[in-house]
N, CA, C and O atoms as a CHARMM CRD file, in Angstrom:
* protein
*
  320
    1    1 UNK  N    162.06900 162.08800 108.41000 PROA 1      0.00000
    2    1 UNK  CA   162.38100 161.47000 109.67100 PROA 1      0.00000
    3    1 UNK  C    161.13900 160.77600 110.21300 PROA 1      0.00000
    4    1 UNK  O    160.10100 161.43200 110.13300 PROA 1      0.00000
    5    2 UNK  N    161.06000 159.45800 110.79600 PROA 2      0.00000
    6    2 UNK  CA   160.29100 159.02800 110.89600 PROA 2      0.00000
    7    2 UNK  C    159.38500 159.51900 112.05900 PROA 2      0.00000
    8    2 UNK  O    159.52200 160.70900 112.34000 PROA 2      0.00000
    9    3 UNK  N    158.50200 158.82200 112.76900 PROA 3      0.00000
   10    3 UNK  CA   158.22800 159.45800 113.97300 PROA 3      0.00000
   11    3 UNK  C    158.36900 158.75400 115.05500 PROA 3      0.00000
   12    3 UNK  O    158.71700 157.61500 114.74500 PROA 3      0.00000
   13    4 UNK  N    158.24200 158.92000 116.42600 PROA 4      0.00000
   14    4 UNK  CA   158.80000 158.12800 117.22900 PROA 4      0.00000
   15    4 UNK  C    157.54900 157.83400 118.08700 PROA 4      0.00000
   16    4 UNK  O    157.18100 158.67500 118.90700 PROA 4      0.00000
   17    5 UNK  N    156.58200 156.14700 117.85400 PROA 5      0.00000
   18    5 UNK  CA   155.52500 156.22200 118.66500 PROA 5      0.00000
   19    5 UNK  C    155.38400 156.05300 120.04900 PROA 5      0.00000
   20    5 UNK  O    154.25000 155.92200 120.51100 PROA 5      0.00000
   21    6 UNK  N    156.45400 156.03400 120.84100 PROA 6      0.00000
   22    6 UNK  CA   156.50900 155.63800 122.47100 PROA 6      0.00000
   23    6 UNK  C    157.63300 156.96900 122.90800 PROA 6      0.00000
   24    6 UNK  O    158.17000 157.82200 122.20100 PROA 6      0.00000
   25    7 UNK  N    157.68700 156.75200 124.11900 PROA 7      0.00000
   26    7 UNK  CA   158.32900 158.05000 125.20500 PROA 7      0.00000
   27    7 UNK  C    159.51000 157.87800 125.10300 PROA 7      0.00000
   28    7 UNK  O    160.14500 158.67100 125.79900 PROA 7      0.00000
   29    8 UNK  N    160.26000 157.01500 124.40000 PROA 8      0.00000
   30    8 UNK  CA   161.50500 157.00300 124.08400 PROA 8      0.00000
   31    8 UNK  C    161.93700 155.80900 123.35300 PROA 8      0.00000
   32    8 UNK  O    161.60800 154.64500 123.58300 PROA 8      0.00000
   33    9 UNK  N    163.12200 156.48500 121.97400 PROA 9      0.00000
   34    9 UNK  CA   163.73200 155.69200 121.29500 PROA 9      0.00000
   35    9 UNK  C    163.50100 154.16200 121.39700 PROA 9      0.00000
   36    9 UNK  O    162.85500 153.40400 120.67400 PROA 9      0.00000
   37   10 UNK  N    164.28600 153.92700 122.60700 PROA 10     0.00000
   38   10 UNK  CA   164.33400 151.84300 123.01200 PROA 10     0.00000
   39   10 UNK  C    163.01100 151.68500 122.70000 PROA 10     0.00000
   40   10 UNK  O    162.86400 150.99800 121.68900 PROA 10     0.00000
   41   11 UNK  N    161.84500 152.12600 123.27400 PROA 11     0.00000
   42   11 UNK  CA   160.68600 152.17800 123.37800 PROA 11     0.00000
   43   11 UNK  C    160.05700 151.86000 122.23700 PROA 11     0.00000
   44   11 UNK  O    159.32600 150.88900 122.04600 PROA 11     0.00000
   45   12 UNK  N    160.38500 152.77100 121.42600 PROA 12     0.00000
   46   12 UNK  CA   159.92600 152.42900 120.31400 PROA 12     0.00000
   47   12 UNK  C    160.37000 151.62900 119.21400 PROA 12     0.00000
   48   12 UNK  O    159.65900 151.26700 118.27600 PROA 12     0.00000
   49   13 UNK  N    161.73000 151.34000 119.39700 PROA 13     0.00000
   50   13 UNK  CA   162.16400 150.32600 118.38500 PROA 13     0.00000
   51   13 UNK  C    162.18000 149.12900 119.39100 PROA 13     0.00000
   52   13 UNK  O    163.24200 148.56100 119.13300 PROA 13     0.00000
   53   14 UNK  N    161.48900 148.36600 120.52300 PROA 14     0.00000
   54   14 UNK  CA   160.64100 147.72500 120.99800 PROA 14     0.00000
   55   14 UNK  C    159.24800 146.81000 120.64900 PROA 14     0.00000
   56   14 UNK  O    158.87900 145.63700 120.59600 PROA 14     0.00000
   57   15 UNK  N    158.66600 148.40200 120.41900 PROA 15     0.00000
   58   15 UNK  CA   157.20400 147.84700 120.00700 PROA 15     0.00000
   59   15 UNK  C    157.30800 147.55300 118.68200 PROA 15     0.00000
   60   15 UNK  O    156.85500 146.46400 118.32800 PROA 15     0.00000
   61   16 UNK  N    158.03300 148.60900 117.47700 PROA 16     0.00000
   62   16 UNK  CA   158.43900 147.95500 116.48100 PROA 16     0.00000
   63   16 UNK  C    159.06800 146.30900 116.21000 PROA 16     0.00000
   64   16 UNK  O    158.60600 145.71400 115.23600 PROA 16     0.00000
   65   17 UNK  N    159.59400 145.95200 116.64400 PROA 17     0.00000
   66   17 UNK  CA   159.90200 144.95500 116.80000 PROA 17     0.00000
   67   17 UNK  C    158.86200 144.11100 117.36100 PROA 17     0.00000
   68   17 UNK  O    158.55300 143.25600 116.53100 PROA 17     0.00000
   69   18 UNK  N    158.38300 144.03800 118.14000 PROA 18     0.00000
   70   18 UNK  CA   156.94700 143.15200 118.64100 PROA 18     0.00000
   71   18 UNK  C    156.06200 143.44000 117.82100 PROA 18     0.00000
   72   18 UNK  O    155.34200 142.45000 117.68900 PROA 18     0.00000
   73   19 UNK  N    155.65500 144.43900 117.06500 PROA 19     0.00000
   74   19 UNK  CA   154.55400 144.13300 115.85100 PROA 19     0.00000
   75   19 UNK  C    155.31800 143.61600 114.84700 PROA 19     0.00000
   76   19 UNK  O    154.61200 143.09600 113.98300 PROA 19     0.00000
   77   20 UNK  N    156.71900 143.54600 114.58200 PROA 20     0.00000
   78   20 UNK  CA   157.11500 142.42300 113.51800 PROA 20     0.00000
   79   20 UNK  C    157.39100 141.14500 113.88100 PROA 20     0.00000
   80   20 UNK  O    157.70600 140.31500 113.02800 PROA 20     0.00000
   81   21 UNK  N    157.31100 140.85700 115.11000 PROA 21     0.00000
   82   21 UNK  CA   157.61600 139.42600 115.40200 PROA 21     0.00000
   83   21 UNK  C    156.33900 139.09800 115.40200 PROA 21     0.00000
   84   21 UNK  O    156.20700 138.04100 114.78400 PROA 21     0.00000
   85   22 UNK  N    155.03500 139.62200 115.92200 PROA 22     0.00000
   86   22 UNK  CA   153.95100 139.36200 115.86200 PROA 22     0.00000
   87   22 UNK  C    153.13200 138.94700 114.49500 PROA 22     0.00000
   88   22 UNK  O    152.42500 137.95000 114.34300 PROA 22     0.00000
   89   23 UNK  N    153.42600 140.00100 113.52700 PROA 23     0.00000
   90   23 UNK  CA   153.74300 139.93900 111.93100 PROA 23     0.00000
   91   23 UNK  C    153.74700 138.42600 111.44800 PROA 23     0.00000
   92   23 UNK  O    152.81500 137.67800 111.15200 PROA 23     0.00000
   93   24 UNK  N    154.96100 138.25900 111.46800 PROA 24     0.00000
   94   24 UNK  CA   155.51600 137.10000 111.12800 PROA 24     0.00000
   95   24 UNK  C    154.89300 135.64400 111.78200 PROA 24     0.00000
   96   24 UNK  O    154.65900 134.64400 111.10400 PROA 24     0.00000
   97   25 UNK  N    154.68200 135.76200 113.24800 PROA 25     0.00000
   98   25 UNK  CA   153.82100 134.65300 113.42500 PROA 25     0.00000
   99   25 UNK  C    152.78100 134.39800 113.03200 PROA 25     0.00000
  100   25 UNK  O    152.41300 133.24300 112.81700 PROA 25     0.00000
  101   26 UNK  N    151.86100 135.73900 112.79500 PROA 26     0.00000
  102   26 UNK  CA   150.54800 135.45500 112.23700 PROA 26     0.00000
  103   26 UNK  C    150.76400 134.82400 110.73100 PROA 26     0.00000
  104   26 UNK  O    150.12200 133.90200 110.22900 PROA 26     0.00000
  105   27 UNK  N    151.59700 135.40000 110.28300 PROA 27     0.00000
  106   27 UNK  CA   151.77700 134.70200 108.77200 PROA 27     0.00000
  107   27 UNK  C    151.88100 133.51300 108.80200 PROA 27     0.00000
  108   27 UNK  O    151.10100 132.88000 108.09100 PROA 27     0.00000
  109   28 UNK  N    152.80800 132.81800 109.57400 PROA 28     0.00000
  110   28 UNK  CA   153.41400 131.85500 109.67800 PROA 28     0.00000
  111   28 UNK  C    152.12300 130.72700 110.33900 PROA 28     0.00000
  112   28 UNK  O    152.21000 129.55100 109.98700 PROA 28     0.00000
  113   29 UNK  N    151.08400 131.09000 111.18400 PROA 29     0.00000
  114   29 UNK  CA   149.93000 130.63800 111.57500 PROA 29     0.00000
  115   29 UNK  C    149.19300 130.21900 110.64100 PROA 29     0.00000
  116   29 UNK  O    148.59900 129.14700 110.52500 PROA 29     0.00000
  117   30 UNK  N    149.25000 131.07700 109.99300 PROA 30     0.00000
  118   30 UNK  CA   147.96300 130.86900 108.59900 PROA 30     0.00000
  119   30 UNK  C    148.78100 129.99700 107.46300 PROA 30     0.00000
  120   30 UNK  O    148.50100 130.09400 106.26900 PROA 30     0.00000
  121   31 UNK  N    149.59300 129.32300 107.85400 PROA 31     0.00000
  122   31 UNK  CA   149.98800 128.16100 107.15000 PROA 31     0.00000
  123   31 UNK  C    151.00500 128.08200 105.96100 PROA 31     0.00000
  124   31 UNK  O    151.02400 127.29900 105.01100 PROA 31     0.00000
  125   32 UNK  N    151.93100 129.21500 106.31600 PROA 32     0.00000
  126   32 UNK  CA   152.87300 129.02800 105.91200 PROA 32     0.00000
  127   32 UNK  C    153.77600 128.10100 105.69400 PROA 32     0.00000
  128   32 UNK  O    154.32400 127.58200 106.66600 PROA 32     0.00000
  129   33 UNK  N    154.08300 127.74100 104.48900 PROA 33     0.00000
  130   33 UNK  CA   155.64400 126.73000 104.55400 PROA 33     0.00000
  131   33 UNK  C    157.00400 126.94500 104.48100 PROA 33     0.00000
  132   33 UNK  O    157.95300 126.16100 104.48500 PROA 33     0.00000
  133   34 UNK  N    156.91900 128.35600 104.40200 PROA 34     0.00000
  134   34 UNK  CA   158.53300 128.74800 104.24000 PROA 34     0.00000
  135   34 UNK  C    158.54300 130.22600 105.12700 PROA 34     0.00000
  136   34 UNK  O    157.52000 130.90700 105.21100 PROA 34     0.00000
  137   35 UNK  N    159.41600 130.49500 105.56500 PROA 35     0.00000
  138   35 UNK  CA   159.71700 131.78500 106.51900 PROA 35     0.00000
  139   35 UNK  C    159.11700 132.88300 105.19200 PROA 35     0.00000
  140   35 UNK  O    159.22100 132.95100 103.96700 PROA 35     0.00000
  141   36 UNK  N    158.39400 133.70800 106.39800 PROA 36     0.00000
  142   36 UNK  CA   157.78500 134.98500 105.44300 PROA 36     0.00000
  143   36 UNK  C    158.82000 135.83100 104.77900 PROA 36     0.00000
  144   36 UNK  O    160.00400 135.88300 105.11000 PROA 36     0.00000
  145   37 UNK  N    158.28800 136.44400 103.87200 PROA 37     0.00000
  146   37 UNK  CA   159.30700 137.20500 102.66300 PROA 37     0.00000
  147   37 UNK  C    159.07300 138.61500 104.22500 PROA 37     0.00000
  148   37 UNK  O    158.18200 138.60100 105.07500 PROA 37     0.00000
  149   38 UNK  N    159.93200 139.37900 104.11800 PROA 38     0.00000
  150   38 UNK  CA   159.91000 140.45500 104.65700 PROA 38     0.00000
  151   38 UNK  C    158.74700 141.77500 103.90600 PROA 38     0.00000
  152   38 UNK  O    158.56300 142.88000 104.41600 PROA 38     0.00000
  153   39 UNK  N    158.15500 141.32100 102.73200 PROA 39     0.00000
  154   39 UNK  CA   157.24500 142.22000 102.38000 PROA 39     0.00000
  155   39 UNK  C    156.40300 142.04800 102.70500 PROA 39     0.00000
  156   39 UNK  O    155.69100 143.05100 102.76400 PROA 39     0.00000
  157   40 UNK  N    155.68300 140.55800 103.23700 PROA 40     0.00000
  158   40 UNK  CA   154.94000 140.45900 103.85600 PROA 40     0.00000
  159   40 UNK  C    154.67300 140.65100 105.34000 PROA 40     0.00000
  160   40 UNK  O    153.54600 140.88900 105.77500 PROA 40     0.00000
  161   41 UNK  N    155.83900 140.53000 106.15500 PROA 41     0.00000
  162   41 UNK  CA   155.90600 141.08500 107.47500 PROA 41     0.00000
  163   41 UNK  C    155.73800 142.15400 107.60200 PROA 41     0.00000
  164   41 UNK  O    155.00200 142.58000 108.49200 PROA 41     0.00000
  165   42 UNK  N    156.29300 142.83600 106.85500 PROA 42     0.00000
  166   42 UNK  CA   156.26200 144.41700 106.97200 PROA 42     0.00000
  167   42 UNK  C    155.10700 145.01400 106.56700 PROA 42     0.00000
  168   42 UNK  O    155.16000 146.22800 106.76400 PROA 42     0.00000
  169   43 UNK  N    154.06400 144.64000 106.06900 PROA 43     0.00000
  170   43 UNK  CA   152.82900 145.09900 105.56300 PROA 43     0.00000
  171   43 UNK  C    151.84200 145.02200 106.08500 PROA 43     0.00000
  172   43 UNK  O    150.84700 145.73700 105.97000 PROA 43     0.00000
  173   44 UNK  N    152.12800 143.61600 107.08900 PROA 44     0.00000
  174   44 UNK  CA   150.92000 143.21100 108.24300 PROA 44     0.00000
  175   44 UNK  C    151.46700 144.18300 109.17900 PROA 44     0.00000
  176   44 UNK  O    150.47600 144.89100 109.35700 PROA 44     0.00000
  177   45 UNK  N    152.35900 144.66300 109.86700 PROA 45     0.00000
  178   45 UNK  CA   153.49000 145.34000 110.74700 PROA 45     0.00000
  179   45 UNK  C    153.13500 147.03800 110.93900 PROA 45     0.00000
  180   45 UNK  O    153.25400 147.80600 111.89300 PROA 45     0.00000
  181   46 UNK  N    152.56100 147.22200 109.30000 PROA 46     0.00000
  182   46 UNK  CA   152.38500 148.68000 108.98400 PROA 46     0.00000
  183   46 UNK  C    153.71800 149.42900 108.98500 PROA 46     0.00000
  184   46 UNK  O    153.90400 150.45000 109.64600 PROA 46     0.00000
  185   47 UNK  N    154.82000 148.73200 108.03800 PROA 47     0.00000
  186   47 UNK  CA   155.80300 149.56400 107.94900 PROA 47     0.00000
  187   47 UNK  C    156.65200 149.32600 106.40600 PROA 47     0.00000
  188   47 UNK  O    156.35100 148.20800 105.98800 PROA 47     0.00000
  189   48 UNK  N    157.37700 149.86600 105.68600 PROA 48     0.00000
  190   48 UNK  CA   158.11000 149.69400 104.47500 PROA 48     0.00000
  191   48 UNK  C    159.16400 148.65400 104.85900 PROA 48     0.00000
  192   48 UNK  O    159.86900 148.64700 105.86700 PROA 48     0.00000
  193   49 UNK  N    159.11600 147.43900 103.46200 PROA 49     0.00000
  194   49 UNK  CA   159.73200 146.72300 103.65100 PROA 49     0.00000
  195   49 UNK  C    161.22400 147.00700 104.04400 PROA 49     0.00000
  196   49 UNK  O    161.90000 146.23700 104.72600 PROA 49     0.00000
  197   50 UNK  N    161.64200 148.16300 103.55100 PROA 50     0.00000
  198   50 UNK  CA   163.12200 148.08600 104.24100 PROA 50     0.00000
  199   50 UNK  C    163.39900 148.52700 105.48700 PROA 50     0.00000
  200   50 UNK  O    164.50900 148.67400 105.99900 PROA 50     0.00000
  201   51 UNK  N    162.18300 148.75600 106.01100 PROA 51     0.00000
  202   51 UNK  CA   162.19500 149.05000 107.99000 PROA 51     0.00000
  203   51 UNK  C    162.73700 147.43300 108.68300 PROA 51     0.00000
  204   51 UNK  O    163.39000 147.13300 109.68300 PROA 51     0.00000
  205   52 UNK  N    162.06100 146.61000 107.53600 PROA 52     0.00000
  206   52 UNK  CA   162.93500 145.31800 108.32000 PROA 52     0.00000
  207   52 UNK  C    164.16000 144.94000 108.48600 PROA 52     0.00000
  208   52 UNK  O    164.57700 144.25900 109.42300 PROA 52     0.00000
  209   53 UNK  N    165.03700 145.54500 107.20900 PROA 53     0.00000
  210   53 UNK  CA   166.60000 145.61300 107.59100 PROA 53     0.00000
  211   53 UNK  C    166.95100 146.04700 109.13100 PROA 53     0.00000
  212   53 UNK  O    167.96700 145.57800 109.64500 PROA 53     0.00000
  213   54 UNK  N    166.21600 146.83100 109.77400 PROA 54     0.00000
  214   54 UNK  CA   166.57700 147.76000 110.68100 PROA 54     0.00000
  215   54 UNK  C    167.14700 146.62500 112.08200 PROA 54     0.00000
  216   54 UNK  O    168.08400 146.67100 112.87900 PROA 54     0.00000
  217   55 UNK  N    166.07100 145.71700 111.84400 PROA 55     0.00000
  218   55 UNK  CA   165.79400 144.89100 112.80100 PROA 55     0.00000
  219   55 UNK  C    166.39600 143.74600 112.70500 PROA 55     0.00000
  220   55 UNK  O    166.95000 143.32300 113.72000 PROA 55     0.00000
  221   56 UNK  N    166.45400 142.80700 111.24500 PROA 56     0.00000
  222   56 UNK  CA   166.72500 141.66100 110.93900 PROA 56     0.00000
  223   56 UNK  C    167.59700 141.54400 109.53700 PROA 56     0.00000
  224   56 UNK  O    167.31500 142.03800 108.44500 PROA 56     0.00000
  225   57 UNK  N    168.66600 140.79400 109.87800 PROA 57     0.00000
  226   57 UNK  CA   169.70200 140.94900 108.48300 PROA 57     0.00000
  227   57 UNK  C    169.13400 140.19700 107.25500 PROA 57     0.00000
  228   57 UNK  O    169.39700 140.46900 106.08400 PROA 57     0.00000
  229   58 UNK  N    168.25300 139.13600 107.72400 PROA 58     0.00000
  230   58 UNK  CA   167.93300 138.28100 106.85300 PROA 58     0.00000
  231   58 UNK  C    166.43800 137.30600 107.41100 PROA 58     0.00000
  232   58 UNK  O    166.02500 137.28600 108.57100 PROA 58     0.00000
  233   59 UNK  N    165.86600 136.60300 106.30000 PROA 59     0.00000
  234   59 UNK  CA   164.64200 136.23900 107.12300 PROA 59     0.00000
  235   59 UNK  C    165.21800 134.50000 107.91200 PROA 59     0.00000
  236   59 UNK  O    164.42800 133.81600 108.56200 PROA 59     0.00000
  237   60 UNK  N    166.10000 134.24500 107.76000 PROA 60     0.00000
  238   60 UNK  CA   166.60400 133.11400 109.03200 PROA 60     0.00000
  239   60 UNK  C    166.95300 133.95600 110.00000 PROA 60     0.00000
  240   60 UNK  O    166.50200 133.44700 111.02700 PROA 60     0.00000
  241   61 UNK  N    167.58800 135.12400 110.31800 PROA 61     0.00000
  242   61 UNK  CA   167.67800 135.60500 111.13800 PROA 61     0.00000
  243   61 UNK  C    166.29400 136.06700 112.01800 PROA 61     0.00000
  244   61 UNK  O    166.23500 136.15100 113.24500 PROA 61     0.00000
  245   62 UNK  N    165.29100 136.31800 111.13300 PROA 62     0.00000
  246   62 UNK  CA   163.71500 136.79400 111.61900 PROA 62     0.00000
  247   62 UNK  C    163.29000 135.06500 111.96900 PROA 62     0.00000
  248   62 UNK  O    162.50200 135.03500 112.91400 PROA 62     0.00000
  249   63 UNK  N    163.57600 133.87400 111.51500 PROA 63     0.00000
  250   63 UNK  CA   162.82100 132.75700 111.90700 PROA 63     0.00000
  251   63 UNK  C    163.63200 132.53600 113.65600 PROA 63     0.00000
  252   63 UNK  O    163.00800 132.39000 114.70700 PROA 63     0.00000
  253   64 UNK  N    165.08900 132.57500 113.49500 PROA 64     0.00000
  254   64 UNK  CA   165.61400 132.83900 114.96800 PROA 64     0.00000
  255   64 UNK  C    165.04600 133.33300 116.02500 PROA 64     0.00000
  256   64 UNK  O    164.68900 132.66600 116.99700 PROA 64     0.00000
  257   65 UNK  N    164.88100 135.05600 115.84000 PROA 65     0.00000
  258   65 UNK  CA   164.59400 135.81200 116.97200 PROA 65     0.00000
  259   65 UNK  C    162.66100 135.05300 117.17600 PROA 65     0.00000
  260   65 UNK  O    162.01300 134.92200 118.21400 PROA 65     0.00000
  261   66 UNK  N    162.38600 134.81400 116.17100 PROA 66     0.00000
  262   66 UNK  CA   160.90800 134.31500 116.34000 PROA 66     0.00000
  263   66 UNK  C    160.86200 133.26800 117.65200 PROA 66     0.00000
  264   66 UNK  O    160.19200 133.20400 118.68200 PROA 66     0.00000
  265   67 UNK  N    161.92500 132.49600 117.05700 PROA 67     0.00000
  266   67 UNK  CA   162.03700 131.05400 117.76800 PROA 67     0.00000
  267   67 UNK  C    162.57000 131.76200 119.27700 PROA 67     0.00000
  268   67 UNK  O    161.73400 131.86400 120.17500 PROA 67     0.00000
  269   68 UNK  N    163.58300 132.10300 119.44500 PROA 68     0.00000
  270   68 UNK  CA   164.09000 133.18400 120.64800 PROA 68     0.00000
  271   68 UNK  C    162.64000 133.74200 121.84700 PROA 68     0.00000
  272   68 UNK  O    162.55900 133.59300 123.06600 PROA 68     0.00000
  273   69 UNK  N    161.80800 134.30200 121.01200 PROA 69     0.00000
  274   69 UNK  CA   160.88300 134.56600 121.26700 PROA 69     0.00000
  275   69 UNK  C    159.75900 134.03000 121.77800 PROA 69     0.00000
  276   69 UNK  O    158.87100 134.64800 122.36500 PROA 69     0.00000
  277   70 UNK  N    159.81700 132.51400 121.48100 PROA 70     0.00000
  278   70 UNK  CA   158.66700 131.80000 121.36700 PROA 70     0.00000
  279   70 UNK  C    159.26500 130.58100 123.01900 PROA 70     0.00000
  280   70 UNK  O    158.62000 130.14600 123.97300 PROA 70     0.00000
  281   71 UNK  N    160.74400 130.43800 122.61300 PROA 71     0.00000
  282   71 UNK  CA   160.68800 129.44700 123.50300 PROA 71     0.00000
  283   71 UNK  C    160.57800 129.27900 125.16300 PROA 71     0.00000
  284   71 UNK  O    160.17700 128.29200 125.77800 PROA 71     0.00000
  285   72 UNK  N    161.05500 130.53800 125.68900 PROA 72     0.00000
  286   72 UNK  CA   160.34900 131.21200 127.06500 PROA 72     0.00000
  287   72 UNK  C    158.97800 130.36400 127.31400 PROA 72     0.00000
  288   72 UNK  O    159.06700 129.49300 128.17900 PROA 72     0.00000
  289   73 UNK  N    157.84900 130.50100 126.72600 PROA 73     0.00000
  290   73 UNK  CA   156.67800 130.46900 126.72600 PROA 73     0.00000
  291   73 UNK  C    156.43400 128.96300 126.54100 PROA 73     0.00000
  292   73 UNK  O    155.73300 128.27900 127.28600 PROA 73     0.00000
  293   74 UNK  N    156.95800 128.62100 125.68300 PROA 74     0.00000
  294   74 UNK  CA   156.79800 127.16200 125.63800 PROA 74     0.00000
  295   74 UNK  C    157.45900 125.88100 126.52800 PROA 74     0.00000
  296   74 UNK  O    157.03900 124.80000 126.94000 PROA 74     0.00000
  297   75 UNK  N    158.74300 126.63300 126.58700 PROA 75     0.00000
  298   75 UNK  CA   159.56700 125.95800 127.98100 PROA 75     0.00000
  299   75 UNK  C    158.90700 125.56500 129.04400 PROA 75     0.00000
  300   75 UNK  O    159.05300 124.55500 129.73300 PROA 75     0.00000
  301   76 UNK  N    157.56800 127.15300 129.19400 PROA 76     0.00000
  302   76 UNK  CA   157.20600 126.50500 130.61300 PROA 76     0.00000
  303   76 UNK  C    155.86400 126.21700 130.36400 PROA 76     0.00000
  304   76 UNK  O    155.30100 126.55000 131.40700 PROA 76     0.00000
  305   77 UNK  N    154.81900 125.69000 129.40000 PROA 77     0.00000
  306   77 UNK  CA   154.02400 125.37800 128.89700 PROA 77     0.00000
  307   77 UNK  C    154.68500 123.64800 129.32800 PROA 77     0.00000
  308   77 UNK  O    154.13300 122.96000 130.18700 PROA 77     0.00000
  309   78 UNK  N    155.54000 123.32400 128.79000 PROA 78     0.00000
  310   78 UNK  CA   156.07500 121.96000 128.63500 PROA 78     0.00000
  311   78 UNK  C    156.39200 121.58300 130.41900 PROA 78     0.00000
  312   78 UNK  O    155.77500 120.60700 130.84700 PROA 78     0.00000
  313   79 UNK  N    157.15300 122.19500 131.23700 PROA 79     0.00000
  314   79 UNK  CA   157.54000 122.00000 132.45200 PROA 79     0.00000
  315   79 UNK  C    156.26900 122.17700 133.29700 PROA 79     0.00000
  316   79 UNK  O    156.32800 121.39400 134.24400 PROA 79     0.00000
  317   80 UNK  N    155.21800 122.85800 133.31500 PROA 80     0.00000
  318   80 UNK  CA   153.86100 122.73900 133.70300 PROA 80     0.00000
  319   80 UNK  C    153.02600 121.30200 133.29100 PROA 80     0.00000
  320   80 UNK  O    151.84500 121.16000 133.61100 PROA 80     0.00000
């Protein structure tokens, strides 16, 4: 059973999730041309590649929530 690093469940499959979206951008920074393989997310992430199923069905689905993620920030980067 795994362990649970925050004060509760949501909590932690939260931060999990923000060190894999984080993951993935850094990959994707360093000059990537194609959406990261999930072995590589998961390794920068500090977790087994099949912890990414948990989160993401597929890696277009991981380039989505990325994008999901990203456009908040940029929306108002652009409207500023």
């Amino acid at each position: 059973m795994p362990r649970i690093t925050a004060p509760t469940v949501a909590e932690h499959r939260e931060a999990q999730e923000r060190a894999l979206l984080d993951a993935a951008r850094a990959v994707l920074a360093e000059g990537a041309t194609e959406i990261p393989a999930f072995a590589e997310v998961a390794a920068r992430a500090g977790l087994a590649r099949s912890s990414m199923y948990q989160y993401y069905r597929s890696r277009q689905h991981l380039l989505a929530a990325l994008i999901e993620d990203a456009f908040p920030r940029w929306s108002e980067r652009v409207e500023a």
